[in-house]
C-alpha positions, -999 to 999 in steps of 0.1 A, spaced: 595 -386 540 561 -381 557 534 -364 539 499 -350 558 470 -345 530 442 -327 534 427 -363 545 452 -366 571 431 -381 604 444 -360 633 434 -387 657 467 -399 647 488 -366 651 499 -381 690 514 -413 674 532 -401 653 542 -371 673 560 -405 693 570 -420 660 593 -389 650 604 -378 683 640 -382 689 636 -402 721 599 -409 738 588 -387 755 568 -390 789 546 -357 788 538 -358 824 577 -354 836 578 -333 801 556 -309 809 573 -310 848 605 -299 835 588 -271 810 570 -255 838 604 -259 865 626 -239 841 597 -213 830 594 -203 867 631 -199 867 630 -177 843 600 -155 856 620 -155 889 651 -143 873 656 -111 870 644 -86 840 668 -79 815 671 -40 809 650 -28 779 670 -22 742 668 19 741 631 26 727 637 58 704 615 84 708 582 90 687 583 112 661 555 139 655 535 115 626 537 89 652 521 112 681 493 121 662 489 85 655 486 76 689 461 107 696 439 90 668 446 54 687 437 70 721 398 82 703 398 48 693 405 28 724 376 46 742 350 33 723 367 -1 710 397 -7 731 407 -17 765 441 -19 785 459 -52 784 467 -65 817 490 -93 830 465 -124 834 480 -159 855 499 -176 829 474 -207 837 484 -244 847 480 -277 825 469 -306 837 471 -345 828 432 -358 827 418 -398 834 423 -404 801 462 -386 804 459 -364 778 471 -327 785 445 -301 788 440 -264 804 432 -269 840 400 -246 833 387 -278 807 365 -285 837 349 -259 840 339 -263 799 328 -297 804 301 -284 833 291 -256 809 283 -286 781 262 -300 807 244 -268 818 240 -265 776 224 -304 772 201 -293 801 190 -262 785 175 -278 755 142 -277 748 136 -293 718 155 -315 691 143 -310 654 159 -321 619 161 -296 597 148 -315 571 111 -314 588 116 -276 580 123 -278 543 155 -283 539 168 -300 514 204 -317 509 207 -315 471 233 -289 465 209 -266 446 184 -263 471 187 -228 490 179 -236 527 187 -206 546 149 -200 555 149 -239 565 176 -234 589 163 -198 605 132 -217 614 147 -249 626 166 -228 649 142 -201 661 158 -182 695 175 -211 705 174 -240 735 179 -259 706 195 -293 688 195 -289 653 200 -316 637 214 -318 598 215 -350 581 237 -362 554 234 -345 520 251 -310 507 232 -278 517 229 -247 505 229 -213 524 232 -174 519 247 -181 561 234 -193 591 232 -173 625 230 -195 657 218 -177 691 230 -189 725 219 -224 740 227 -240 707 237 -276 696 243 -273 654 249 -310 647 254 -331 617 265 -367 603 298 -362 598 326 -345 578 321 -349 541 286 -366 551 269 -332 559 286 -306 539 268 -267 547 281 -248 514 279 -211 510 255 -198 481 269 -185 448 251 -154 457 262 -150 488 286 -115 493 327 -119 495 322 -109 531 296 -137 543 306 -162 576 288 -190 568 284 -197 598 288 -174 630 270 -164 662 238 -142 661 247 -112 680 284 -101 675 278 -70 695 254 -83 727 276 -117 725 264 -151 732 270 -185 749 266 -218 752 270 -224 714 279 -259 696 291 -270 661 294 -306 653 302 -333 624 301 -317 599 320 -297 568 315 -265 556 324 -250 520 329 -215 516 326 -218 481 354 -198 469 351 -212 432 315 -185 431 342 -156 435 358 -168 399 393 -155 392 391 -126 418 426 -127 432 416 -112 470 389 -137 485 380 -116 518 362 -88 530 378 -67 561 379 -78 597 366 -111 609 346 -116 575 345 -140 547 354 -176 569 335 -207 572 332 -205 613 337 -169 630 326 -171 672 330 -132 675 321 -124 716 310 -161 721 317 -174 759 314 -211 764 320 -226 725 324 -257 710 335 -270 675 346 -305 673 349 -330 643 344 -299 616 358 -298 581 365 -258 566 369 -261 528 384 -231 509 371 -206 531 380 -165 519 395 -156 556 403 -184 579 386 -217 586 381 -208 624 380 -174 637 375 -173 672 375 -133 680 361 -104 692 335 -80 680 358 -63 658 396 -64 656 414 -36 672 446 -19 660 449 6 688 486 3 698 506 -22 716 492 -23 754 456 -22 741 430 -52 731 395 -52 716 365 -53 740 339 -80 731 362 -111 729 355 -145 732 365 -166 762 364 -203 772 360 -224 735 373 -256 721 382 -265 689 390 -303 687 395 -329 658 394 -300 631 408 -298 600 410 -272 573 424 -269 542 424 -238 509 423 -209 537 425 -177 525 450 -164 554 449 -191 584 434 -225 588 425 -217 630 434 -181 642 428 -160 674 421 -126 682 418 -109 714 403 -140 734 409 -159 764 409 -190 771 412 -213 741 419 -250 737 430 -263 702 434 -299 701 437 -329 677 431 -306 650 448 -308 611 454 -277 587 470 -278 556 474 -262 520 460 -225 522 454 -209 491 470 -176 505 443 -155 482 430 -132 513 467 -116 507 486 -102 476 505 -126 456 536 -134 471 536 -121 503 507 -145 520 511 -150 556 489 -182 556 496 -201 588 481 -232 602 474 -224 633 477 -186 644 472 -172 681 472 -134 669 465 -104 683 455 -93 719 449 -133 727 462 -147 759 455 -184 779 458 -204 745 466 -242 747 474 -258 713 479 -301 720 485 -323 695 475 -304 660 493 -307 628 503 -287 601 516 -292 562 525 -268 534 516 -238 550 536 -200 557 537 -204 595 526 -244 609 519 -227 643 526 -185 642 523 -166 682 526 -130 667 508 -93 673 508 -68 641 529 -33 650 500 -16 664 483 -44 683 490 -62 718 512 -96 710 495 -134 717 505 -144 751 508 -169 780 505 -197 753 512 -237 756 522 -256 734 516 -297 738 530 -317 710 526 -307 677 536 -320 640 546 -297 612 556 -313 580 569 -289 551 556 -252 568 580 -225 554 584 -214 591 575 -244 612 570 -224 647 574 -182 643 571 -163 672 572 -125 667 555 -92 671 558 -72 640 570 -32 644 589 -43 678 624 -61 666 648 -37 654 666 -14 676 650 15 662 615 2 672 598 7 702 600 -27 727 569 -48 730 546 -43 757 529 -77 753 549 -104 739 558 -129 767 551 -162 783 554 -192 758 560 -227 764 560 -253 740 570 -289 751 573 -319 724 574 -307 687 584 -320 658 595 -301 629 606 -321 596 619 -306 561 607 -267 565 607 -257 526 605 -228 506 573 -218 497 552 -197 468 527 -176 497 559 -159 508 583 -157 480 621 -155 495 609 -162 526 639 -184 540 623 -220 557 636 -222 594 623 -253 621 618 -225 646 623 -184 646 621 -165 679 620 -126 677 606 -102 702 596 -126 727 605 -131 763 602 -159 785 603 -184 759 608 -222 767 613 -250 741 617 -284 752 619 -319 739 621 -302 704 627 -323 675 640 -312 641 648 -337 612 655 -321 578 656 -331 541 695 -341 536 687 -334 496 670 -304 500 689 -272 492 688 -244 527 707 -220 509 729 -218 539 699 -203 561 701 -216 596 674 -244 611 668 -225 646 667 -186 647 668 -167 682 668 -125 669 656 -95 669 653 -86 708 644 -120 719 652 -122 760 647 -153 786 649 -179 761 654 -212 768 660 -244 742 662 -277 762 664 -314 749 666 -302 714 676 -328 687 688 -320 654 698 -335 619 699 -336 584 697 -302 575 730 -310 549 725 -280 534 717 -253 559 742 -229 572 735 -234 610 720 -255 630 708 -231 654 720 -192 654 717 -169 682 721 -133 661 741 -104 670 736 -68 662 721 -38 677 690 -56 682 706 -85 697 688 -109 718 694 -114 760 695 -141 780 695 -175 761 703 -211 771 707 -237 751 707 -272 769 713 -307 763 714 -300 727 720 -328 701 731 -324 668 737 -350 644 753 -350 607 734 -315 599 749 -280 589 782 -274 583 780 -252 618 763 -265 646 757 -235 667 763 -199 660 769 -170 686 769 -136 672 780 -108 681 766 -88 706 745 -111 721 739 -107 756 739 -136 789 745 -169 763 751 -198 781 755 -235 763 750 -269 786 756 -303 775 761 -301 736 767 -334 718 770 -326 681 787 -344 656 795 -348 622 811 -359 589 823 -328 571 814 -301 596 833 -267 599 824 -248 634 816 -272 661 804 -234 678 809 -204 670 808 -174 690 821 -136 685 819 -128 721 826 -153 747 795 -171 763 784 -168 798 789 -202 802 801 -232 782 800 -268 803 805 -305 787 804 -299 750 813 -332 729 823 -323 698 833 -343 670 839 -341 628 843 -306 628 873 -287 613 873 -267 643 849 -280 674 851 -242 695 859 -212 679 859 -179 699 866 -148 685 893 -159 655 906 -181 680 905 -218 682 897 -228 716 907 -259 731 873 -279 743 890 -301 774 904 -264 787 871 -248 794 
């Protein structure tokens, strides 16, 4: 079984992406037939709203409060273009905006004045030494390359104004570590002016250690807001971070963010975001909550990146939502290509809280999670039952070549159940060339591998292979119930010698429809399984099931449909 350690080269995440893949994949034609049924979808029309009940007093003075808030913090979500990805010289996937970041690189080259090494201001790499003065001085007001050499240096946090290269030798070569004294709540490194913004801001080859071991046993490792993580861009436009280690950081490894985070209601988003960074060839590991996260930005490209092994400390024991990757609330235009994940809560989470706007119009481009509780959760807490008001926000994902193998159980989130894939309160959700292999030793406690729930509407699962989940109770469930979801396909779907049920229908669900299913198996029990019948059923193999089609309590015949 594959195993990604916190030394895991991402540079490698695309290979073996190929290696694990069910059949190779040619991400060009891919990424064709993601965006041809997405604009299906958008052109299909809207599925009527689950009944949103109406709020009760405690909840209208909550909003009043939200309302104050909003003026001075807040502003109104609005539909952006869902955004177009593009195959480069080198045919690699990337936003079609990338462009425009690669001009803004040049503009920042050309705006440098002067290169220094921080050493010919005092600085000194011996791990004792502290160097934050060293480091103000080497990078004045900016127009600058600052240059770190190897060695370990010592900080109380550094501040870096717009126009500014940060470079250094390499991970583990030049290793920025935060100073025992340094507060709980300390970035160690971020941009200067969090309220004005900046620009035109790079951070290269290098690691940085949050030093969590100077907070002893204290169980909670961060502060509030976008505090206590090694890299925070709050307000930044035009950012870089590329070959950068995060060790053991309070928060998050990477935050890229707004001024502050805003919990205004669904429908609203922070003023003061950042817009137009990449993150590439990261990794990250001992995060307090997320390895990379999001918040109310635009525009983000996260590429070639690792993230593995949080701690989970910035939440109580137990119940740590510690994800790999995270595009959280109020962000919109992320593109995630080619990053892994290991051992965390979430590999890659798309999720709003209750009272924020969800993560949307995000892409997906190959991605590897190996032993993540949940290895792709999309959701937007406070909008999934029937008794809660719809989301606003949560729409527009596609995700095109993933791999998901042996989901576990995990100590951040005790009982939480391991799944390959959950999909709650989202619309316009497409998944293709999806591929889920499972640990056939591994005990599921009957818990299905795919979950589509909780209000979920225009989904669509294509090119989906599945097996060796022995031990789960479904391969992939569609769930019933007052808050059932709307609008599902499932298509060209291959299951092989996995859960005793290959595909479960429940009751209630609305507009199902299943294409092109080959499953089989050696002790299987319900080919599918469905309480109502499907909008459509068409060519269905099935094969080593007790009973291959089951509607209702009746057996169905597969060669009469």
């Amino acid at each position: 079984m594959l195993y990604l350690d916190q030394r895991h080269d991402p540079g490698r995440n695309a290979q073996l992406i190929e290696k694990y893949s069910y059949e190779k994949v040619n991400i060009d034609e891919a990424l064709m037939e993601t965006d041809r049924i997405f604009m299906e979808m958008l052109n299909k029309p809207a599925p009527l709203p689950i009944h949103t009940p109406s709020p009760s007093l405690t909840d209208m003075i909550k909003k009043t409060g939200a309302r104050v808030a909003s003026v001075l913090l807040s502003r109104a979500s609005y539909k952006v273009p869902h955004g177009k990805t593009v195959i480069n010289h080198a045919g690699k996937a990337c936003p079609d905006w990338k462009s425009r970041l690669d001009d803004e690189y040049r503009n920042l080259e050309q705006e440098i004045e002067r290169e220094v090494n921080v050493a010919d201001f005092g600085a000194v790499g011996d791990g004792l030494t502290d160097n934050t003065e060293a480091f103000k001085k080497a990078i004045g007001k900016g127009r600058v390359k600052v240059y770190v050499p190897e060695g370990h240096y010592v900080t109380k946090g550094i501040r870096l104004p717009s126009w500014t290269i940060f470079s250094g030798s390499g991970k583990g070569k030049t290793v920025i570590k935060l100073s025992d004294k340094a507060a709980k709540g300390m970035r160690l490194v971020t941009n200067s002016h969090h309220w004005r913004g900046n620009h035109h801001i790079a951070v290269r080859e290098m690691s940085l250690d949050w030093n969590v071991e100077r907070l002893g046993k204290t169980r909670k490792t961060s502060a509030w807001g976008n505090h206590s993580s090694c890299l925070a861009y709050a307000n930044v436009t035009y950012g870089w971070i590329t070959n950068v280690e995060g060790i053991n950081p309070g928060l998050h490894c990477f935050d890229i963010t707004s001024t502050f985070y805003d919990y205004s209601g669904d429908g609203n988003r922070a003023r003061r975001g950042s817009e137009y960074v990449w993150i590439d060839q990261c990794t990250g590991f001992g995060f307090g909550d997320d390895g990379i996260t999001t918040h109310h930005s635009d525009n983000i490209f996260i590429s070639n990146c690792h993230m593995c092994d949080p701690s989970g400390r910035a939440h109580q024991k137990g119940f740590s939502n510690s994800n790999g990757i995270e595009v959280d609330d109020g962000s919109r235009n992320v593109w995630l290509v080619n990053n892994s994940t290991s051992r965390c809560f979430g590999g890659v989470e798309i999720k709003a809280h209750h009272n924020s706007s969800a993560g949307n119009n995000v892409q997906i481009i190959g991605h590897l999670s190996v032993h993540d509780n949940r290895s792709y959760n999309f959701r937007h807490i406070g909008h999934h039952k029937n008794t809660e008001p719809d989301s606003k926000t949560a729409y527009n994902i596609r995700a095109t070549n993933l791999v998901s193998i042996a989901p576990r159980y995990t100590d951040l989130y005790e009982g939480s159940t391991p799944r390959g894939m959950v999909v709650s309160a989202y619309r316009n959700v497409v998944v293709n060339q999806f591929t889920l292999i499972g640990d056939p030793y591994y005990d599921y406690k009957g818990q299905p591998v795919i979950a589509i729930q909780y209000k979920a509407r225009n989904v669509c699962m294509n090119q989906v292979a599945i097996r060796d989940f022995h031990q789960a109770g479904t391969d992939i469930k569609i769930y019933g119930g007052k808050q059932h979801p709307d609008y599902v396909q499932l298509s060209n779907i291959t299951i092989e010698d996995s859960a005793p049920k290959a595909i479960d229908i429940g009751k209630g669900a609305k507009h199902v429809s299943l294409l092109n299913l080959k499953a089989c198996s050696r002790k299987g029990k319900h080919g599918v399984k469905a309480a109502d019948p499907p909008e459509r059923l068409e060519s269905l193999t099935i094969n080593g099931y007790e009973t291959p089609l089951i509607i209702g309590s009746r057996p169905k015949k597969i060669n009469k449909l």
